[in-house]
PAZAPA-4460 file (N, C-alpha, C; in steps of 0.05 Angstrom, whole numbers, plus 32768, in hexadecimal, padded with zeros to 4 digits):
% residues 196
    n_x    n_y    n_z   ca_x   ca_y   ca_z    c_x    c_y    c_z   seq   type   mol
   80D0   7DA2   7FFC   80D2   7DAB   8018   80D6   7DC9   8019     1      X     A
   80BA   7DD7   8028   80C4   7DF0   8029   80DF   7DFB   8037     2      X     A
   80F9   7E14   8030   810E   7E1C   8047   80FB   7E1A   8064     3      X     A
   8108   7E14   8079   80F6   7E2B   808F   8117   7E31   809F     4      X     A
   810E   7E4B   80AA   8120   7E5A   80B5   8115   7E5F   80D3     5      X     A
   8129   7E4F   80E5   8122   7E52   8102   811D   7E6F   810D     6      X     A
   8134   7E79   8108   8135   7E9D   810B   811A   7EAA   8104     7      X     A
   8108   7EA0   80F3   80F2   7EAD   80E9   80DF   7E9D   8102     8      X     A
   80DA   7E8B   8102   80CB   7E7C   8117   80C8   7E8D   812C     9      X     A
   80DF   7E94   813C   80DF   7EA2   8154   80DD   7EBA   8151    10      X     A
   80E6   7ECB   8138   80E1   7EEC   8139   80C8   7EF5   812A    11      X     A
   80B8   7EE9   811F   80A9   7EF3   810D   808E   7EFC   8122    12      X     A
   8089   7EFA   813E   8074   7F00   8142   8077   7F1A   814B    13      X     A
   8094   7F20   815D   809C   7F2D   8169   80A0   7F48   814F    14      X     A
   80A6   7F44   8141   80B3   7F54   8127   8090   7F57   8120    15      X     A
   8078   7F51   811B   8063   7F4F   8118   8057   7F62   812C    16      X     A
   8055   7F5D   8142   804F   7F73   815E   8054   7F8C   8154    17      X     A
   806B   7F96   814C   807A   7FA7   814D   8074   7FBA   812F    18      X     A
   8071   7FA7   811E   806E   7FB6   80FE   8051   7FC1   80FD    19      X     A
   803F   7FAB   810D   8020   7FB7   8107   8022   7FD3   8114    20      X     A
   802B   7FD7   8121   8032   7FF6   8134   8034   8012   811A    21      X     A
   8043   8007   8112   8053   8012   80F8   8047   8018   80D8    22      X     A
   8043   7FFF   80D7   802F   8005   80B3   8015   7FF4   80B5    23      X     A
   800F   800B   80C4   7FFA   8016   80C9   7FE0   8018   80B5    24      X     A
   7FE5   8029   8091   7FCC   802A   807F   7FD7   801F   806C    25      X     A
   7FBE   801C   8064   7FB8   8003   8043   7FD5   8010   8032    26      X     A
   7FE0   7FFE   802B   7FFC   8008   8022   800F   7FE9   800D    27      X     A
   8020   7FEE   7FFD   802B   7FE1   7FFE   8049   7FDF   8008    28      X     A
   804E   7FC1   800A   8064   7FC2   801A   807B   7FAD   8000    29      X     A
   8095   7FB7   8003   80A9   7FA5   7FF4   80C0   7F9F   8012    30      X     A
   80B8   7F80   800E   80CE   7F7A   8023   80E9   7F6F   8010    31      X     A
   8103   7F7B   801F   811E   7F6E   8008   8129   7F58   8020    32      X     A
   8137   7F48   8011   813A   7F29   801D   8130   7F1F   8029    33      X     A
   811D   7F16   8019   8103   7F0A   8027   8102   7EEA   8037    34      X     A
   8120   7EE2   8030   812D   7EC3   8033   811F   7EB4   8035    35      X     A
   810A   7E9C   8046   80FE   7E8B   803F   80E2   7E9D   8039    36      X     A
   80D7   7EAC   803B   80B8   7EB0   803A   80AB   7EB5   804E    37      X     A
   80B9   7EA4   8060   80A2   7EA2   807E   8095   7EBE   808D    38      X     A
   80AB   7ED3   8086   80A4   7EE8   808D   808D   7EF8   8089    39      X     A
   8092   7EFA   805D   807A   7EFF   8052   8068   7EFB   805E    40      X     A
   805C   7EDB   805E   8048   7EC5   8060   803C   7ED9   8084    41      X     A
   804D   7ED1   8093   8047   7EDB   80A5   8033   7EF8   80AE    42      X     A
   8047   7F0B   80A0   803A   7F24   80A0   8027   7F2D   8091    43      X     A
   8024   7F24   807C   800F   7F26   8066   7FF9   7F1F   806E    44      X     A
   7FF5   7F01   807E   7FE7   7EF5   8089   7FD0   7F05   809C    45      X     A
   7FE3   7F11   80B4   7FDD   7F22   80CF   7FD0   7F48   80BA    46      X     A
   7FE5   7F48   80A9   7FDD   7F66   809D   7FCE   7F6B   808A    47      X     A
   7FAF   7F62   807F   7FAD   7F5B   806D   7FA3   7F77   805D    48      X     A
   7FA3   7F91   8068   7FA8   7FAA   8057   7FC0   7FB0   8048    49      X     A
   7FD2   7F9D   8044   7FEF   7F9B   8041   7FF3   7F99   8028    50      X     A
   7FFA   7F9A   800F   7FFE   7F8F   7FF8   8024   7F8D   7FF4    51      X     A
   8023   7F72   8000   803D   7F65   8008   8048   7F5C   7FF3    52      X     A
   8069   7F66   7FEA   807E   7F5E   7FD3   808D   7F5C   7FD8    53      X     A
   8091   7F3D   7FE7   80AF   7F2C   7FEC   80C3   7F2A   7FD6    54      X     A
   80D5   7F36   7FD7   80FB   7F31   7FC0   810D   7F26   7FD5    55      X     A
   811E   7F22   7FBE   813F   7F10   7FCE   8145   7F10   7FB3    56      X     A
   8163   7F06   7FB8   816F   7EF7   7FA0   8163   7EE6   7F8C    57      X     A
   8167   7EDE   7F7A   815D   7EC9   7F6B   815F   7EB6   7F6F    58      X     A
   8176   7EA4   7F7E   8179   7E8E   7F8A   8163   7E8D   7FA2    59      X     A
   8159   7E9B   7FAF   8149   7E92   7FC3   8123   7E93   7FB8    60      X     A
   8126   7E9E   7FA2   810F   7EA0   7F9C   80F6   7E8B   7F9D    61      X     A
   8101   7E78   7F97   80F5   7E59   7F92   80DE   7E53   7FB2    62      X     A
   80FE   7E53   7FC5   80ED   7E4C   7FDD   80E1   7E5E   7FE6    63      X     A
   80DD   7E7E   7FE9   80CC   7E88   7FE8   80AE   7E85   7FEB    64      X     A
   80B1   7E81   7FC8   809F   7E75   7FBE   8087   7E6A   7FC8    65      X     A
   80A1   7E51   7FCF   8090   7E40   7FDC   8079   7E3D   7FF7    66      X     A
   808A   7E56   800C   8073   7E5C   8018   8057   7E6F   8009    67      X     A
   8060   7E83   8007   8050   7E9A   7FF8   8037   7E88   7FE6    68      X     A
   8042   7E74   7FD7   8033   7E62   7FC6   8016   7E56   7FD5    69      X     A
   801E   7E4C   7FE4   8011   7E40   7FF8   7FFD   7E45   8006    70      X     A
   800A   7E5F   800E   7FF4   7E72   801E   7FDD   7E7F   800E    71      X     A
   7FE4   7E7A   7FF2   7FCE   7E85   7FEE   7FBA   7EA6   7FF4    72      X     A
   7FCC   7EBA   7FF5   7FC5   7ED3   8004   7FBC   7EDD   7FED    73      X     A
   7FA9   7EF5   7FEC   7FAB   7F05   7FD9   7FB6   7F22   7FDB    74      X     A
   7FC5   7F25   7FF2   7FCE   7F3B   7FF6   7FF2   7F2E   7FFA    75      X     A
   7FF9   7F19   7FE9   800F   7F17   7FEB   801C   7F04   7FCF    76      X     A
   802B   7F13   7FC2   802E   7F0E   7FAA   8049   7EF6   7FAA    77      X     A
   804A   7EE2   7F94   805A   7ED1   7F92   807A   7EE8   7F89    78      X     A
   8091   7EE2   7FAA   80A6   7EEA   7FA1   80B6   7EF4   7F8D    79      X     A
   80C9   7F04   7F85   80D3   7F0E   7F6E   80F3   7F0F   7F76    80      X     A
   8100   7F16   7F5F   811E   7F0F   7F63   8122   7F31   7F63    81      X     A
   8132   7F3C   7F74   813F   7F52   7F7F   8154   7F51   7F8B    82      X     A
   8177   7F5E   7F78   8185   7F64   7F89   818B   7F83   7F91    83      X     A
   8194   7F89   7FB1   818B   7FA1   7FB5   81A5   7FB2   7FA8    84      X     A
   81BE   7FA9   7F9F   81D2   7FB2   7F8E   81C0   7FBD   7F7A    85      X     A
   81A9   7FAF   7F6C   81A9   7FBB   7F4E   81A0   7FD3   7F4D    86      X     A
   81A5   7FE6   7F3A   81A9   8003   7F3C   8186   800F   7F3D    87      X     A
   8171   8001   7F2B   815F   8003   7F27   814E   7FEF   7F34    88      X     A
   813F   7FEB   7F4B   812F   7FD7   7F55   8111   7FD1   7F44    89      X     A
   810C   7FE0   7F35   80EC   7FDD   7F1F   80DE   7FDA   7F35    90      X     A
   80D5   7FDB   7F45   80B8   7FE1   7F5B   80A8   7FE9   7F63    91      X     A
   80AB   8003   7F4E   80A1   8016   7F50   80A0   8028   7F6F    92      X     A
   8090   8031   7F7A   8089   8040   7F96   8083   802D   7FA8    93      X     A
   8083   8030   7FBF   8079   8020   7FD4   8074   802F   7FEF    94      X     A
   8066   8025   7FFE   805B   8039   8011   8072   802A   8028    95      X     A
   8076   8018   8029   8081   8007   8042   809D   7FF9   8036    96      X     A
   80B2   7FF3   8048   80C8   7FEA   803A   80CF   7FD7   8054    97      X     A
   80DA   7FC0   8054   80DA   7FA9   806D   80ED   7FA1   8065    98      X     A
   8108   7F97   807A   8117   7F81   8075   8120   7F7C   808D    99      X     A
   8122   7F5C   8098   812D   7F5B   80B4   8144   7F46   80A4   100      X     A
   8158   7F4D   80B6   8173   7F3A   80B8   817C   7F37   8099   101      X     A
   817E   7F4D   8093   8196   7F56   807B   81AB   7F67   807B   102      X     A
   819D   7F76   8084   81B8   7F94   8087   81DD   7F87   8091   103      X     A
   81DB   7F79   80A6   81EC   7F69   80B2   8200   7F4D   809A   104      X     A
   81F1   7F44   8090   81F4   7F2E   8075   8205   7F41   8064   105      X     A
   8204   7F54   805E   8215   7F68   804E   821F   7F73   804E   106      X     A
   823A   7F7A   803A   8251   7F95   8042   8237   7FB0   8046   107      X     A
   824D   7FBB   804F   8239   7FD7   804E   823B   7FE6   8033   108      X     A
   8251   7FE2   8027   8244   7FEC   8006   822B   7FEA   7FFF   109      X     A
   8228   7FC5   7FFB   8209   7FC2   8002   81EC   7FD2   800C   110      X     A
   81F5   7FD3   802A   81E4   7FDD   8036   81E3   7FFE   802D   111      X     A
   81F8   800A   801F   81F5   8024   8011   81E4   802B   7FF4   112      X     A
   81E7   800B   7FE8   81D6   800A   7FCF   81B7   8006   7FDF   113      X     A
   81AD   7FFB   7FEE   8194   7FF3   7FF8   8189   800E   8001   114      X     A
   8197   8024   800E   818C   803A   8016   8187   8047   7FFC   115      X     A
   8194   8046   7FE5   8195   8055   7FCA   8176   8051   7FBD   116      X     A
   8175   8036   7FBB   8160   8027   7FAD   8141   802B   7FC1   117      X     A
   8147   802D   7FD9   812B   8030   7FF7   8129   804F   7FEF   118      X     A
   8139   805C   7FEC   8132   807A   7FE9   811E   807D   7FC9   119      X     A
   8127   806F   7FBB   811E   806B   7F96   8101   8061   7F9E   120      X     A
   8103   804C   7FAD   80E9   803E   7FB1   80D0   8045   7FBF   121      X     A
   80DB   8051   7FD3   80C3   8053   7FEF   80B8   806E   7FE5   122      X     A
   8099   8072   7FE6   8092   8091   7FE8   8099   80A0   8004   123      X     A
   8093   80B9   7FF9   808F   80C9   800C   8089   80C6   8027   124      X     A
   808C   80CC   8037   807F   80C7   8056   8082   80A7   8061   125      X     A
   808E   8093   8047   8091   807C   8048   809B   8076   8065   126      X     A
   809D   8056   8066   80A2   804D   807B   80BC   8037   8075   127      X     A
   80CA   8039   8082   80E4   8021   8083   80E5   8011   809A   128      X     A
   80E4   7FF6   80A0   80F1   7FE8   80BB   8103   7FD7   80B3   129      X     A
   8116   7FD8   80C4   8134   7FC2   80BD   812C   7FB5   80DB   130      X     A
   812A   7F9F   80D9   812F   7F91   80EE   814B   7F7E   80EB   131      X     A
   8162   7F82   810A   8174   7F6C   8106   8183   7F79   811E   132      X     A
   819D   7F6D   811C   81B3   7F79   8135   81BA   7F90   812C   133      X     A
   81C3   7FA0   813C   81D8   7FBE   8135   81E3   7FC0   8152   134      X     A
   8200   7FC2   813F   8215   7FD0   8160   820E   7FEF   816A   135      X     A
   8213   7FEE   818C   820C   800E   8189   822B   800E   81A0   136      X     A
   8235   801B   8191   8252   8025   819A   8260   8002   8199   137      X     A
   825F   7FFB   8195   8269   7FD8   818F   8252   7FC9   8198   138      X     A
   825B   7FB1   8198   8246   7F9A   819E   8232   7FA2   81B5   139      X     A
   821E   7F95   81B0   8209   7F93   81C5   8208   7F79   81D9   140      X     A
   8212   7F67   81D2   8210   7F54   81D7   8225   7F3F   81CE   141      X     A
   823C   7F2C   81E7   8241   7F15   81DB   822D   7F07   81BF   142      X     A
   8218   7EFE   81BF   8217   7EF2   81B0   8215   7EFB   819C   143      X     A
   820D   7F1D   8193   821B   7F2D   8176   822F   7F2C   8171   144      X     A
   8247   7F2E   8185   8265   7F26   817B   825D   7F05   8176   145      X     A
   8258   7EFC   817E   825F   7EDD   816B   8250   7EDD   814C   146      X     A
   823D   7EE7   814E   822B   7EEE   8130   823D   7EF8   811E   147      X     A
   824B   7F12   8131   825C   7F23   8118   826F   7F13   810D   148      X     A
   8281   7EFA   811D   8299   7EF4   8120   828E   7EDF   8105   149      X     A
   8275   7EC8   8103   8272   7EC1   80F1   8268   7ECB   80D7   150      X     A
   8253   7EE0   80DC   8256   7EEB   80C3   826E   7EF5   80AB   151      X     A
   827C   7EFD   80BE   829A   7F02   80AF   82AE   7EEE   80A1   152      X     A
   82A5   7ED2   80B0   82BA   7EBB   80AD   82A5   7EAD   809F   153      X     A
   828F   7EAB   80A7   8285   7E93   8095   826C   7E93   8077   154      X     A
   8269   7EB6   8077   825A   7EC1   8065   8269   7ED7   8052   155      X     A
   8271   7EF1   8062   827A   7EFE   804D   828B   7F08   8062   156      X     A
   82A0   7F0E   8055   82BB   7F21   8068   82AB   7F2E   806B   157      X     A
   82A4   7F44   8059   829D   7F68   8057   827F   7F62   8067   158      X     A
   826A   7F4D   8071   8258   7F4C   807D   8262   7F57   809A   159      X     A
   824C   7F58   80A7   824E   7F5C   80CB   823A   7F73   80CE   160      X     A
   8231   7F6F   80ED   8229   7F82   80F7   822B   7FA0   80FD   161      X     A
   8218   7FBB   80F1   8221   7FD3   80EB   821E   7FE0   8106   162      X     A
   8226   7FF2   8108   821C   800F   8117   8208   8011   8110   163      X     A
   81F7   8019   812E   81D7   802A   8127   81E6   8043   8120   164      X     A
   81F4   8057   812A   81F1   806E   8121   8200   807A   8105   165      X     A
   8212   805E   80F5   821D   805C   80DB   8204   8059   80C8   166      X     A
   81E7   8044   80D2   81DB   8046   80C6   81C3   805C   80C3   167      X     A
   81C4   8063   80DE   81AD   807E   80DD   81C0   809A   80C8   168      X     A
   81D7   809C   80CA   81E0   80AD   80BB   81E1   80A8   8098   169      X     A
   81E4   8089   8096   81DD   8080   807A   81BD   8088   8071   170      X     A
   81AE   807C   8084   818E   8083   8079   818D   809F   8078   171      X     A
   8195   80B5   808B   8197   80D1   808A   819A   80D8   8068   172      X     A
   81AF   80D1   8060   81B5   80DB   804C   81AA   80D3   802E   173      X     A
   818C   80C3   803A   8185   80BB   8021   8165   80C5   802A   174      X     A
   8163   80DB   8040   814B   80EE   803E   8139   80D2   8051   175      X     A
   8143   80C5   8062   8137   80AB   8075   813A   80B7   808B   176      X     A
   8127   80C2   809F   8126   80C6   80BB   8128   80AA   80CE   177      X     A
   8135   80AA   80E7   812F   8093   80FB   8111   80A3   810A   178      X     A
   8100   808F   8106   80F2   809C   8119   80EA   8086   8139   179      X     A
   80EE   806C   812C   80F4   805B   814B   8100   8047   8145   180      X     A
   810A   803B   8161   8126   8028   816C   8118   801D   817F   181      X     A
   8102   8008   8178   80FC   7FF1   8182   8114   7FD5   8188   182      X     A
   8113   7FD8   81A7   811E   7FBF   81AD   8113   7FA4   81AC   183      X     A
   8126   7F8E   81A1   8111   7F7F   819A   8124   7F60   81A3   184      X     A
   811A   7F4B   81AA   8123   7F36   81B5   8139   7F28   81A8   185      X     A
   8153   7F24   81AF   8166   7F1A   81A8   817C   7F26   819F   186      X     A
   8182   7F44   81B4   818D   7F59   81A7   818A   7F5D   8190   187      X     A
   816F   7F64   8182   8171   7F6E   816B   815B   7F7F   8170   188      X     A
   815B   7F93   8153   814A   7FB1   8156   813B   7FAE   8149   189      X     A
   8125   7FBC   813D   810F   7FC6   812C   8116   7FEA   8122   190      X     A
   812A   7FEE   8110   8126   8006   8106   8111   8010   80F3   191      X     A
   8102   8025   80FA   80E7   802D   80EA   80F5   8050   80E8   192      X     A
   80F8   8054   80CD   8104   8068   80BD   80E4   8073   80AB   193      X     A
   80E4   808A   80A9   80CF   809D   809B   80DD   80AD   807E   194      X     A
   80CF   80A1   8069   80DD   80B0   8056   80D3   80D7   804F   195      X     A
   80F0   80E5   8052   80EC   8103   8052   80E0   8108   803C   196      X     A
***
């Protein structure tokens, strides 16, 4: 039985709308936590100038897989194990860098190693989108305080929802421009960052 992930069901077209805008030429892209696949599968599908490289953990790799497998793409490679802690990501360059609904899942240490490793990875002129929640001056929304309240309790203390402008000053410092703040359905954003 493939994972499927409801959250992907409902955001992936919307999050799709919004990326074709964005990466734009023949390029490759590394998406990090790629959780079930569907995403991949999805966009790879719709982008097929794309040369798509879904990671996550090693525990999730499997189901992945299993979509990516399936589909059959040739512009979308069977998943790989990537944690964004590790000091060296081996990925060589990438033109495009994608991840929706991670940043939030992790301390921000975390999210400080992931800017380390997107700066290592992405070329020049590169492109970054984070899609997920961000507080701007606190919550946006009751139902981000209830997100935050379980992420904390039922995933990781040090998880929760960041500051947009904690993280625009994090990407700052790893030579990442914001260059747009797409609103996007379910109080959540589309950050698209340009590498300096």
């Amino acid at each position: 039985m493939k994972p499927i992930s409801q959250p992907c069901l409902r955001n992936q077209d919307p999050i799709y709308q919004a990326l074709k805008e964005v990466f734009l030429d023949e390029g490759k892209v590394l998406e990090l936590a790629c959780g079930t696949g569907q995403h991949a599968v999805y966009m790879a599908q719709r982008l097929p100038l794309l040369k798509w490289l879904a990671t996550d953990l090693a525990q999730n790799i499997d189901g992945a897989n299993m979509w990516i497998n399936e589909a059959a793409l040739k512009n979308l490679k069977p998943a790989t194990a990537l944690d964004i802690e590790q000091t060296d990501w081996d990925i060589g360059q990438v033109d495009y860098i994608y991840s929706a609904n991670l940043v939030h899942f992790v301390a921000e240490k975390s999210v400080e190693a992931m800017f380390k490793g997107i700066n290592q990875s992405l070329k020049s002129k590169g492109k970054l989108a984070l899609y997920g929640p961000y507080n701007q001056d606190g919550y946006t929304s009751e139902g981000n305080a209830r997100l935050d309240h379980w992420l904390k309790t039922e995933v990781n203390k040090d998880a929760g929802i960041k500051e947009l402008n904690d993280i625009k000053a994090l990407a700052d410092s790893y030579n990442l421009t914001l260059l747009q703040n797409t609103i996007m359905p379910a109080n959540n954003l589309l950050l698209v960052f340009e590498k300096r």
